[in-house]
C-alpha positions as CSV (number, residue, x, y, z in Angstrom):
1,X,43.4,49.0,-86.5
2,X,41.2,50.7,-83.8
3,X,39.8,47.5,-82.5
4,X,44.0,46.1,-82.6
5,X,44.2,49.1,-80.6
6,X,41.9,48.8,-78.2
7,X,42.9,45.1,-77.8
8,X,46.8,45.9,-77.1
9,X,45.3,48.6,-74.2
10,X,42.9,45.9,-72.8
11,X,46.1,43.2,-72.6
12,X,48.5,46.2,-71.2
13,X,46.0,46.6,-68.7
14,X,45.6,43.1,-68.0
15,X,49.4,42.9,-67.4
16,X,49.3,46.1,-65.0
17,X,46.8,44.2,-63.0
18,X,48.8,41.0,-63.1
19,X,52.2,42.5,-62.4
20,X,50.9,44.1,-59.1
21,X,48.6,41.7,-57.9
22,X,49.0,40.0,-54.3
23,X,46.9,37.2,-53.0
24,X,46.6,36.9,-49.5
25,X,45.4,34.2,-46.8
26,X,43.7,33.0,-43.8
27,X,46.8,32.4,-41.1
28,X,45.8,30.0,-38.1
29,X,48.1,29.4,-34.8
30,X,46.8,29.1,-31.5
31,X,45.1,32.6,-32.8
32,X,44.0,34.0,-36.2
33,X,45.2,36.7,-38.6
34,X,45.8,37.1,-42.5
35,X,48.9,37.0,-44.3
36,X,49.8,37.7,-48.2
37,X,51.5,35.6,-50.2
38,X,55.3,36.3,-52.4
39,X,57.4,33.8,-54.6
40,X,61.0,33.7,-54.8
41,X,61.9,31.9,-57.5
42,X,59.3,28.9,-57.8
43,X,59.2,28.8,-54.3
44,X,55.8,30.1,-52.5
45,X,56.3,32.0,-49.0
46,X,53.5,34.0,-46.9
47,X,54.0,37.0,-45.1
48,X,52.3,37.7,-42.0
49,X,53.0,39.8,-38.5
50,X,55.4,38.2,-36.1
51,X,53.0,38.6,-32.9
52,X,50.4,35.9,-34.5
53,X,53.2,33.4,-33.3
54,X,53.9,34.7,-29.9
55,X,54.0,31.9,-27.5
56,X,52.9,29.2,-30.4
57,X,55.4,26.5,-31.6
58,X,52.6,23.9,-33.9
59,X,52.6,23.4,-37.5
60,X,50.2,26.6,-39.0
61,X,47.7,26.8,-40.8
62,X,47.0,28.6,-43.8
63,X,44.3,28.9,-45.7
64,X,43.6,30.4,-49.6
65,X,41.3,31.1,-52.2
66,X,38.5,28.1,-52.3
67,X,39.4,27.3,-49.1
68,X,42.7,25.3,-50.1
69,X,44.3,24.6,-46.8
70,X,48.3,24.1,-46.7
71,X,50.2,23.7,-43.3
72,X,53.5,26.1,-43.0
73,X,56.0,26.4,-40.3
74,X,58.1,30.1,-39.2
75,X,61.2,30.4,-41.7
76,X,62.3,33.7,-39.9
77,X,61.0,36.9,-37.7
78,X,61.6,40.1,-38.6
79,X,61.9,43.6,-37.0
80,X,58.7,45.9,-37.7
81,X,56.7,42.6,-36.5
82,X,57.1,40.7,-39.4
83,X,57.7,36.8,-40.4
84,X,57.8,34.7,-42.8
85,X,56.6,30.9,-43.2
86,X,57.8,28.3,-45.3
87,X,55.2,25.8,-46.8
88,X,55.6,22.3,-45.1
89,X,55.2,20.0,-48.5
90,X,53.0,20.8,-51.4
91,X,50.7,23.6,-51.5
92,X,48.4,24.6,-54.0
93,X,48.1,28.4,-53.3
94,X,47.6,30.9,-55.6
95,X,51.0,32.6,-55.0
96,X,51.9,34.9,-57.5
97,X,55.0,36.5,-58.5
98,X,55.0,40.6,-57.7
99,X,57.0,43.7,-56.9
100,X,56.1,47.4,-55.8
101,X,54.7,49.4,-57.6
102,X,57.0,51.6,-59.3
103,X,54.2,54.7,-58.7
104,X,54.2,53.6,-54.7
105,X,54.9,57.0,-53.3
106,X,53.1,59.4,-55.7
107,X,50.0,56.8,-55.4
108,X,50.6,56.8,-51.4
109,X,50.4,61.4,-51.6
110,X,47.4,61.1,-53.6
111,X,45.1,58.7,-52.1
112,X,42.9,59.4,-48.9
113,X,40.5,56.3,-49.0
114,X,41.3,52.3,-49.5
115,X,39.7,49.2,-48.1
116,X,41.2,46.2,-46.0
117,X,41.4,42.5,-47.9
118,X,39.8,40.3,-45.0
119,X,40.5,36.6,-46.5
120,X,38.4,34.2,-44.6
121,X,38.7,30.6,-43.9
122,X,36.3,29.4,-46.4
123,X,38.0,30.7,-49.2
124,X,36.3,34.0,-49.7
125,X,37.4,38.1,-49.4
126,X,35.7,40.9,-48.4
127,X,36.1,44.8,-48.2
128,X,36.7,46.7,-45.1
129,X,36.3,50.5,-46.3
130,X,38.7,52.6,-44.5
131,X,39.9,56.3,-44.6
132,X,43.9,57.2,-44.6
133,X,44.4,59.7,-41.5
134,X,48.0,59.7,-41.8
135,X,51.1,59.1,-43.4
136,X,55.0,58.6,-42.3
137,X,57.8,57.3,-43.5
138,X,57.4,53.8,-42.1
139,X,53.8,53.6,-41.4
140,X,49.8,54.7,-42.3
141,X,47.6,55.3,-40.7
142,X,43.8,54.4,-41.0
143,X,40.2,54.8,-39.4
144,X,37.0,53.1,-41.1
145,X,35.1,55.1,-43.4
146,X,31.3,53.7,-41.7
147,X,31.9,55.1,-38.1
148,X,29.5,52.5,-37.1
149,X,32.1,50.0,-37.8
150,X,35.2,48.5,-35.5
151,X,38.2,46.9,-35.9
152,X,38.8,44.0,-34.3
153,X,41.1,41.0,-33.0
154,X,41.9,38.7,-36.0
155,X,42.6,41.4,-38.8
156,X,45.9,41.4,-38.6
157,X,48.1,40.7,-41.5
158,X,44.8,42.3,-43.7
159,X,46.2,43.9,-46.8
160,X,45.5,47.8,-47.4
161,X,44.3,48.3,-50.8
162,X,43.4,50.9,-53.4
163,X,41.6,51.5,-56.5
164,X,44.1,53.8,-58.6
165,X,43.3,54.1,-62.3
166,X,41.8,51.2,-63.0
167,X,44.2,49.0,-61.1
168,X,44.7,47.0,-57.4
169,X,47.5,48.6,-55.6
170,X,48.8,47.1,-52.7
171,X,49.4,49.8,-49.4
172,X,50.5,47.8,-46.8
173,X,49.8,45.6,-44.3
174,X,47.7,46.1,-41.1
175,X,49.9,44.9,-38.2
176,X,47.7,47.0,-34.5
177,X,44.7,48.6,-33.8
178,X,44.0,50.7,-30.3
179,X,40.7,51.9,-29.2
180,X,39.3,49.6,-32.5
181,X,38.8,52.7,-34.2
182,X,42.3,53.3,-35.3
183,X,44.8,51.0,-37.3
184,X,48.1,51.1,-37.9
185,X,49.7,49.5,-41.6
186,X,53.9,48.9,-42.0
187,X,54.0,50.7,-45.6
188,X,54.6,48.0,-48.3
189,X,58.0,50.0,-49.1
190,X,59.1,49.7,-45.5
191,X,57.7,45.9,-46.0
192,X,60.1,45.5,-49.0
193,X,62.9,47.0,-47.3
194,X,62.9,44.8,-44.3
195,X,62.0,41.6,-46.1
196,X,64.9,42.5,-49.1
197,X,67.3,39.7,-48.2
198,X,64.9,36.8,-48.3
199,X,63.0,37.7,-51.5
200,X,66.2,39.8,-52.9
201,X,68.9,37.7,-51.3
202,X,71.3,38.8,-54.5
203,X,71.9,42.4,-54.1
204,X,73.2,44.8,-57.7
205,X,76.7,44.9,-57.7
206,X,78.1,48.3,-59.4
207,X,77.2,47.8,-63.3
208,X,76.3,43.8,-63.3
209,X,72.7,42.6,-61.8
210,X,73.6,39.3,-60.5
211,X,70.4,36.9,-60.4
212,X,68.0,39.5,-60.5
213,X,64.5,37.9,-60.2
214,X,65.9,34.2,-60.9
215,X,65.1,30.9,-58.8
216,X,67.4,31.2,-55.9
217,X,66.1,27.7,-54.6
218,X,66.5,24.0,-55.8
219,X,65.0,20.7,-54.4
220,X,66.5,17.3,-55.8
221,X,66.2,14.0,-53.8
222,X,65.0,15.5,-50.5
223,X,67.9,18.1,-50.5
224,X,67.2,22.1,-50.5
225,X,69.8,24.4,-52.4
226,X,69.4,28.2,-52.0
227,X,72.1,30.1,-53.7
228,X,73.1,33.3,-51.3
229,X,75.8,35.1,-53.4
230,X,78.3,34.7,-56.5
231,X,81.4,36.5,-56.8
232,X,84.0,37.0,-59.0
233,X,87.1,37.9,-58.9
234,X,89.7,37.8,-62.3
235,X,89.3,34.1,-63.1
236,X,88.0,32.7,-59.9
237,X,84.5,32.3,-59.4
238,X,82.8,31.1,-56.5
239,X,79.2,29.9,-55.8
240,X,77.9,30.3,-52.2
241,X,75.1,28.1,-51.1
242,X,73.1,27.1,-48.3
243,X,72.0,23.4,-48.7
244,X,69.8,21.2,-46.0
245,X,68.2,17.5,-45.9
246,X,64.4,18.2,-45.5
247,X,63.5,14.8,-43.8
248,X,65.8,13.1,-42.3
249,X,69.7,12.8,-41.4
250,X,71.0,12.2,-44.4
251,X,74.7,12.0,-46.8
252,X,75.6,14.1,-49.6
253,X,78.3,13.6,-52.1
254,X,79.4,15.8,-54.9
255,X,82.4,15.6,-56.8
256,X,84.0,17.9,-59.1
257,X,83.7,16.5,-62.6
258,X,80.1,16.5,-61.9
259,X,80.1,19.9,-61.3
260,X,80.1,22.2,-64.9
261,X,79.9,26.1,-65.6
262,X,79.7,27.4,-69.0
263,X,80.4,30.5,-69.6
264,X,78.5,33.3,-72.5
265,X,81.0,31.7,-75.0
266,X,80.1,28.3,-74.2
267,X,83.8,27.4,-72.9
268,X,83.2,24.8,-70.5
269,X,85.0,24.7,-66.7
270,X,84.6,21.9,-63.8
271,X,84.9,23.1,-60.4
272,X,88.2,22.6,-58.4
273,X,86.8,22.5,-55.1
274,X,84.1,22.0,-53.3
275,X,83.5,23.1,-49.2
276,X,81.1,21.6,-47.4
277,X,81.0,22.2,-43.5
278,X,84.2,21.7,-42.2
279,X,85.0,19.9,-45.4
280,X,87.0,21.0,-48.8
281,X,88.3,18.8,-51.2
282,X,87.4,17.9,-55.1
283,X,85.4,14.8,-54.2
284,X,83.5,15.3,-51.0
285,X,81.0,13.6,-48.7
286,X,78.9,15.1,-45.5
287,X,76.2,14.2,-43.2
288,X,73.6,16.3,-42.9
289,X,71.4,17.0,-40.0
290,X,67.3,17.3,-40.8
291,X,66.6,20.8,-41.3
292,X,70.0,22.5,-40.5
293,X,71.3,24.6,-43.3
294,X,75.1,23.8,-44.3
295,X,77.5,26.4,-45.9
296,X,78.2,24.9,-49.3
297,X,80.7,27.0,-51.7
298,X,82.0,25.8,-55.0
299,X,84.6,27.4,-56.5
300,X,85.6,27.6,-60.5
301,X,89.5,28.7,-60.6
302,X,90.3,29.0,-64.5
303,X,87.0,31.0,-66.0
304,X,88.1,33.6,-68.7
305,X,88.9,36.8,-67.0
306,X,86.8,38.5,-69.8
307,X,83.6,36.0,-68.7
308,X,80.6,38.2,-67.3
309,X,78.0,35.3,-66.8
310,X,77.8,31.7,-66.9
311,X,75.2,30.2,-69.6
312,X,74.4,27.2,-67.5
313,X,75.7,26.1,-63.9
314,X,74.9,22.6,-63.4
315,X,75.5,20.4,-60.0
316,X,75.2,16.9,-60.2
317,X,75.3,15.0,-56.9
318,X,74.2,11.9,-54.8
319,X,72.7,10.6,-52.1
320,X,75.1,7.6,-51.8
321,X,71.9,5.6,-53.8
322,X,70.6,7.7,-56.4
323,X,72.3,10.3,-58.4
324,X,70.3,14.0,-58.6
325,X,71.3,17.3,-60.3
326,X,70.5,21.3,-60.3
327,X,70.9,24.0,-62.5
328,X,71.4,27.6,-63.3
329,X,70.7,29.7,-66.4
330,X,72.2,33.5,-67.4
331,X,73.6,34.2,-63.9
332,X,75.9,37.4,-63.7
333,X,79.2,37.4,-61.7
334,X,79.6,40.6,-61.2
335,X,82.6,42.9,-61.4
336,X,84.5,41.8,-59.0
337,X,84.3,39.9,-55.7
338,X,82.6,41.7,-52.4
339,X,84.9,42.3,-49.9
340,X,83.1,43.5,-46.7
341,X,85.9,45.6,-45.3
342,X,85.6,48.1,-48.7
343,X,82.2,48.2,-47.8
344,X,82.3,49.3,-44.5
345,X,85.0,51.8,-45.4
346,X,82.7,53.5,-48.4
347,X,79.5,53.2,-46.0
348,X,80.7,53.0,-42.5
349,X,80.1,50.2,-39.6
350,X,78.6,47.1,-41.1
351,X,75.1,46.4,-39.4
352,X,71.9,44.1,-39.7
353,X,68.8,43.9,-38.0
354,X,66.8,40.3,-37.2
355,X,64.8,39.3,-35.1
356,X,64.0,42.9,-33.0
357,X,68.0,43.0,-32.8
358,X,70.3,45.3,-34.6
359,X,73.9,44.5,-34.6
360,X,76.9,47.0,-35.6
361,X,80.4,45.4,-36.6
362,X,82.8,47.8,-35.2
363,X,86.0,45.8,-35.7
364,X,87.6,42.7,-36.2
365,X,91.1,41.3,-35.2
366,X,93.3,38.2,-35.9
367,X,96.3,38.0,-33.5
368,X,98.5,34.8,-34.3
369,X,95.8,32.0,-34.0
370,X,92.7,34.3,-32.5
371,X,90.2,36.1,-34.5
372,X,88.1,38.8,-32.5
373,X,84.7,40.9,-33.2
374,X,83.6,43.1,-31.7
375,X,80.0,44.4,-32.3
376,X,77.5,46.6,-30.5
377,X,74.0,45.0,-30.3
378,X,70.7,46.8,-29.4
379,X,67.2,45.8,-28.8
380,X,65.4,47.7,-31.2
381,X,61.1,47.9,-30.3
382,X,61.4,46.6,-26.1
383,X,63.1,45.4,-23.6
384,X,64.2,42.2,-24.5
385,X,67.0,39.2,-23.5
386,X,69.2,37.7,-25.8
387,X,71.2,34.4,-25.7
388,X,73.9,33.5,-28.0
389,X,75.2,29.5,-27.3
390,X,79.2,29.0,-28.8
391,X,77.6,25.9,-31.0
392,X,75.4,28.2,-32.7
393,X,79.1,30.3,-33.7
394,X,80.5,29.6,-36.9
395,X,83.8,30.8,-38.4
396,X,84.8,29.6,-41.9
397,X,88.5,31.0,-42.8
398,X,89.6,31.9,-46.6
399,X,90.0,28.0,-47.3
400,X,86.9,26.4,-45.6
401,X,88.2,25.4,-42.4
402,X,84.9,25.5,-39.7
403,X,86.0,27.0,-36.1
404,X,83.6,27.2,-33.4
405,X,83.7,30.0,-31.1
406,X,85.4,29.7,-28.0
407,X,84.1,32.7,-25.8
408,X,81.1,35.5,-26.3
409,X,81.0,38.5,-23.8
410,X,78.1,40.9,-23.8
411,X,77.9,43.5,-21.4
412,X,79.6,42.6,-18.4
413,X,79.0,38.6,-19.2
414,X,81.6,36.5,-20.7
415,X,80.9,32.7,-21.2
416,X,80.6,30.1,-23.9
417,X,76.4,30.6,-23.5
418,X,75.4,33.8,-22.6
419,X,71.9,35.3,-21.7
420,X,71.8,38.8,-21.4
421,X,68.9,41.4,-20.8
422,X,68.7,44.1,-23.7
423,X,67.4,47.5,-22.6
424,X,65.4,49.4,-25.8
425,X,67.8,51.5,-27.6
426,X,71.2,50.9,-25.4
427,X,73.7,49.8,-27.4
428,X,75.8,46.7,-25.5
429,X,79.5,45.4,-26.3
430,X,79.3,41.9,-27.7
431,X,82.5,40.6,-28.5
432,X,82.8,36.7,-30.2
433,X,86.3,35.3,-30.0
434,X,87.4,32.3,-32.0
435,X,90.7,30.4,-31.7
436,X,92.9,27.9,-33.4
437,X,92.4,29.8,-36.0
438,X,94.8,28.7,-39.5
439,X,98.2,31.7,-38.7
440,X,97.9,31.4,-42.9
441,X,94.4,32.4,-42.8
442,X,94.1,35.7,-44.6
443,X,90.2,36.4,-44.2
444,X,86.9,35.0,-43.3
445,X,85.0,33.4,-46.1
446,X,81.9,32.7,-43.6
447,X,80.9,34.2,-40.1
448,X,77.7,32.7,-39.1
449,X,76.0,33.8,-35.5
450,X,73.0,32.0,-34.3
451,X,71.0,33.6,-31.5
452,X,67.9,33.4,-30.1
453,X,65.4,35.4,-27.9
454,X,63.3,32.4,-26.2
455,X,60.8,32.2,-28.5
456,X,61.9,32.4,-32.0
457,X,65.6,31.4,-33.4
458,X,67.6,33.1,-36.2
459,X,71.1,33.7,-37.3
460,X,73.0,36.2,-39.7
461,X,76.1,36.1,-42.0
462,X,79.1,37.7,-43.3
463,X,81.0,37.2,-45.7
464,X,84.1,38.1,-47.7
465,X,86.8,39.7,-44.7
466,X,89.7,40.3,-45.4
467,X,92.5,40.5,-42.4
468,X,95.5,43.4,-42.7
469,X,98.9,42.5,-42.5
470,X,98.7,43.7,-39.3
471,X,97.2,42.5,-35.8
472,X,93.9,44.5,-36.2
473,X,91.6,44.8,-39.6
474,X,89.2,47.8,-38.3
475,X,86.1,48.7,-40.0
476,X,87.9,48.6,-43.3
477,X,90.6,51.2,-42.0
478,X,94.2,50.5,-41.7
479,X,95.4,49.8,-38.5
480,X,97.6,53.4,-38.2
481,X,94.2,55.0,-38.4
482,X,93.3,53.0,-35.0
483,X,94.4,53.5,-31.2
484,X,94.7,50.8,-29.2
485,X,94.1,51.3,-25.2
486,X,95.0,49.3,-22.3
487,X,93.4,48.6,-19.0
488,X,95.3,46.6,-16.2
489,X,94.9,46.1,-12.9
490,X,98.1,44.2,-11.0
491,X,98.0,41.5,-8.3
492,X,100.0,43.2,-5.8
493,X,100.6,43.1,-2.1
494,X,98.9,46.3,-1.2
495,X,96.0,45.8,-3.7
496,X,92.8,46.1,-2.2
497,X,90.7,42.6,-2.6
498,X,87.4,45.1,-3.8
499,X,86.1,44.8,-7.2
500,X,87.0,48.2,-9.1
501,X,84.2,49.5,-11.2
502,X,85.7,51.6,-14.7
503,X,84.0,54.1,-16.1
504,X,83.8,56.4,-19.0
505,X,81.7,59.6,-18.7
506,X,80.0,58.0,-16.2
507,X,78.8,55.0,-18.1
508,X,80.0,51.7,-16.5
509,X,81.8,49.6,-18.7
510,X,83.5,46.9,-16.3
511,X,84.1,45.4,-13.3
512,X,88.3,44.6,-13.0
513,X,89.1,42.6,-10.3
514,X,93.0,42.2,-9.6
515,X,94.9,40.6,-11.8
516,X,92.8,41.4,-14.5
517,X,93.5,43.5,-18.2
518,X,91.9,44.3,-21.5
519,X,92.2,45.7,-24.4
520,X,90.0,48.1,-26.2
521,X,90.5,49.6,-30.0
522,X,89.4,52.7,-31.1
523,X,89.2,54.0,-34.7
524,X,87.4,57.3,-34.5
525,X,87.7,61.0,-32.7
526,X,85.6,60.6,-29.3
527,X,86.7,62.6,-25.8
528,X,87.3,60.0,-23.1
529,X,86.5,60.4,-19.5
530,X,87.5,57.9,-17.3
531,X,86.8,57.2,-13.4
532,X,87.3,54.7,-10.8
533,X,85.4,53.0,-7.7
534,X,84.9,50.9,-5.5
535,X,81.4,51.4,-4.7
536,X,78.9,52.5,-7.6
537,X,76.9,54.8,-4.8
538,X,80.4,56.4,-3.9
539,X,81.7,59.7,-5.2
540,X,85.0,59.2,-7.8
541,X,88.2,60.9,-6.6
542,X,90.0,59.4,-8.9
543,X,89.5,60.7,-12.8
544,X,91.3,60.7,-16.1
545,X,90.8,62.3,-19.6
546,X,93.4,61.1,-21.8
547,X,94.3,63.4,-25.1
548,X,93.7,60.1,-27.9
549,X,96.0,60.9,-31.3
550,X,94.6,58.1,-33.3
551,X,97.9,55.2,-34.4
552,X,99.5,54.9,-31.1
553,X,99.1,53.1,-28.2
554,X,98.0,53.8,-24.4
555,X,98.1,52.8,-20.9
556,X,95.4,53.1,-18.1
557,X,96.5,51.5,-14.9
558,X,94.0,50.8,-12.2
559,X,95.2,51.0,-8.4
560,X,93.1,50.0,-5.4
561,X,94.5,51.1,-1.9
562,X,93.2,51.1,1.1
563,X,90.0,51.3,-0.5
564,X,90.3,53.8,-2.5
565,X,90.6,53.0,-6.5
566,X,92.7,55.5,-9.2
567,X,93.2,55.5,-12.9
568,X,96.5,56.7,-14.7
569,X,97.4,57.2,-17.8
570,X,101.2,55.4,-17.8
571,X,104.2,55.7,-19.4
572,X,104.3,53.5,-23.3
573,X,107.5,51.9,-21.7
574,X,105.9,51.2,-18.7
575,X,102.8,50.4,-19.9
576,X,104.1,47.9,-21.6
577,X,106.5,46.1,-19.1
578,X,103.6,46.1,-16.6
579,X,101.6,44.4,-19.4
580,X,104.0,42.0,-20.1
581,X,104.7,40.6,-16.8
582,X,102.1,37.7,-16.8
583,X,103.1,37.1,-12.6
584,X,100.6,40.2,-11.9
585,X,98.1,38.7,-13.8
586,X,95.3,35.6,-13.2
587,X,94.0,35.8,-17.0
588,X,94.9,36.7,-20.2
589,X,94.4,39.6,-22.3
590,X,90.2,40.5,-22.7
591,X,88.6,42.2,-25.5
592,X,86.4,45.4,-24.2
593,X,84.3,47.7,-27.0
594,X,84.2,51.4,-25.8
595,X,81.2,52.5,-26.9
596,X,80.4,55.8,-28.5
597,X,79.6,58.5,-26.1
């Protein structure tokens, strides 16, 4: 019994060791750094700091334990200098599957030594004894224990380790050093949290874990699935997917009765309709482009209301030659389908951060055939310019239909491509509008937003919006909760031919010329404070501070004579006529996002 015992306590520690263990690399570019290795599913990633591929656009190399060398390109960059590379074929890495330790932050208070994983490019590891100087909520700080020693240019990406009771626990990674005798590491919580939707790309839903630590990607006949989200809602269940051709240009075909979901019970549905792109029908067929991920959803309309998972999900599809198939075991629906806008209204604005950029949803509107966001975007670690390209826009309505977008305007630039220079920490308008938009379309199944800052791409999604009845759907409020204000400026006779600069609280936020208006809609208490000019380095004679009752509508008319510009709050009645007389005016009605002051 004692030696049972001591075996079960031998195998438990074993497991500990296992559960928690990281292996990291060797990461080559037109520099050199180290990286750690993570699965998602089968699939085998590395993570590594962002800056290793500044200014570098060739395949990478990466290097493992005995030297096994695999070549990887950058899937995506994250803030807090992070990335992460996708392997370019077969790898033989020794990636293994891990998660935090569940002690992380008791370990993190108790600990005052570790040492620094260096993995070479021959294959081997050695120690780097450091001392732990500091701690915050984002990042450690350490120094190395021999003072003789230095850090130096290539550790990057090393892993921070510790010995805690008998087991490897991984700290963090090293991303800086300054003065070589101090290092700073991201904490592998913070790393966790940043890097959530990649590796955790199926969040918990209320009671029901949906996919919780399952293979999220499938490969079949040169095609790559990765399942983003499942919802549910009473018998309707839909599967969203991202699917790409991984070497060339290439057709896909699925058809419904190839398509199968069984549910706990074994009662067997086929799906009864697929979306593919622009494209939704029962039997459909699409050409992909190498390497561009597609929106795929598949939607099951007669599951049991009672169902909570399906058994087995199973795809089968083609090529146009040869006939492939996927599948799914034990995945979870859920309670009930995700609609954004009761998230919003339970948590506040919807926001995300890629790429160094962090963007806010404020609102959104559908007016007859246009749908409108509006967003604040910020530059999160520097200084830093953004460009967003219409063709890189994506709007998918309730039933599939793909709309590009027609205009973006950020700051005071409105184009179909727009570059724009991000100041650290200033929030900026950016406003996406879309038209020929379905008038039946009651939400947004898909908004996809591809952007870029010169060096590196990315995108983000949203999904599940639901319009209001009426002309504006903002930040999950009803509309009677939001205030709508005007501001026009007329062609007239008398109208001066200067531009007239609008401010509010002394923050510029456009430049009308005549013949010009906008609309702007607020949803939340803020004082307002607005002035006119013609010149910014003149003094403003010409101010008003409008009372705002949240649910109605106002008025702000701009007037430029004789050189001298003035701002009035107007009449609802008159307001409105002035509005509606399209003669005084050279364009139609632009969006403008007031931001918070």
């Amino acid at each position: 019994m004692k030696n049972l015992s001591k075996l079960f306590l031998l195998l438990s520690v074993l497991f500990m060791q296992n559960a928690y263990c990281q292996s990291t690399v060797y990461v080559q570019t037109n520099q050199f750094g180290r990286g750690l290795l993570k699965t998602r599913g089968s699939e085998c990633f590395v993570i590594t700091p962002n800056h290793l591929l500044k200014n570098y656009n060739g395949p990478i190399n990466v290097f493992g334990e005995g030297s096994e060398r695999s070549r990887a390109n950058l899937l995506k960059s994250y803030t807090g200098d992070l990335a992460i590379l996708r392997f370019d074929g077969e790898n033989n890495q020794n990636c293994k599957k891990w998660h935090l330790n569940e002690k992380y932050s008791s370990i993190l208070e108790n600990v005052f030594e570790g040492y620094l994983e260096l993995r070479d490019k021959d294959g081997s590891a050695s120690k780097f004894a450091v001392n732990i100087t500091g701690i915050d909520v984002q990042y450690i700080t350490i120094r190395p224990k021999d003072f003789r020693e230095k850090f130096y240019q290539g550790m990057s990406g090393s892993t921070l380790f510790v010995e805690y009771q008998g087991g490897k626990v991984f700290l963090g990674m090293l991303q800086s050093i300054s003065d070589d005798e101090t290092g700073s590491v991201i904490r592998a919580d913070e790393i966790d949290k940043i890097l959530s939707s990649h590796f955790n790309p199926i969040k918990r839903k209320k009671r029901s874990s949906i996919i919780s630590d399952k293979d999220l990607t499938k490969e079949a006949l040169d095609f790559r699935f990765e399942l983003l989200n499942v919802d549910k809602s009473g018998s309707r269940v839909t599967f969203n997917f991202d699917v790409t051709s991984l070497k060339n240009d290439k057709a896909i075909r699925l058809e419904d009765y190839e398509i199968l979901l069984y549910d706990e019970n074994g009662i067997v549905s086929k799906a009864t309709n697929i979306v593919i792109g622009n494209r939704s029908s029962t039997i459909v067929e699409y050409t992909l482009v190498k390497g561009i991920p597609v929106p795929l959803k598949i939607t099951f309309t007669d599951i049991p209301s009672s169902a909570q998972y399906a058994t087995l999900f199973k795809v089968g599809f083609s090529d146009k030659e040869t006939t492939g198939n996927f599948e799914f075991r034990e995945i979870y629906f859920g309670d009930e389908s995700e609609d954004l806008s009761e998230v919003i209204e339970e948590k506040g604005n919807w926001s995300k951060e890629t790429l160094g950029f962090k963007y806010d949803l404020l609102y959104f509107d559908k007016t007859s055939t246009t749908v409108v966001f509006t967003f604040t975007i910020t530059s999160v670690d520097r200084d830093k310019t953004i460009l967003l390209k219409n063709y890189d826009i994506f709007l998918y309505d309730d039933k599939g239909l793909e709309t590009k977008a027609d205009i973006i305007t950020i700051g005071n630039l409105s184009r179909d491509i727009v570059e724009y220079n991000l100041v650290q920490g200033a929030k900026v308008p950016l406003i996406i509008s879309f038209k020929n938009i379905a008038s039946s379309a009651t939400g947004v199944a898909l908004l996809k937003v591809g952007f870029s800052d010169h060096q590196n791409v990315s995108n983000f999604q949203i999904r599940n919006l639901k319009f209001t009845k009426s002309a504006s759907a903002s930040a999950g409020k009803k509309s009677s909760s939001c205030s709508e204000i005007y501001f026009y400026r007329k062609k007239a006779f008398l109208e001066c031919e200067e531009t007239v600069y609008l401010y509010n609280h002394g923050e510029l936020l456009l430049k009308l010329e005549a013949g010009t208006r906008y609309k702007s809609v607020v949803c939340d208490d803020r004082s307002f404070k607005f002035s006119v000019k013609t010149d910014p380095n003149l003094i403003s004679y010409s101010t008003s501070k409008p009372d705002i009752e949240l649910g109605k509508k106002y008025y702000m008319k701009i007037s430029c004579t004789v050189g001298v510009a003035t701002v009035a709050l107007q009449e609802i009645e008159k307001g409105e006529k002035d509005l509606s007389n399209n003669g005084k005016f050279k364009r139609k009605l632009g969006i403008l996002a007031l931001p918070e002051y």
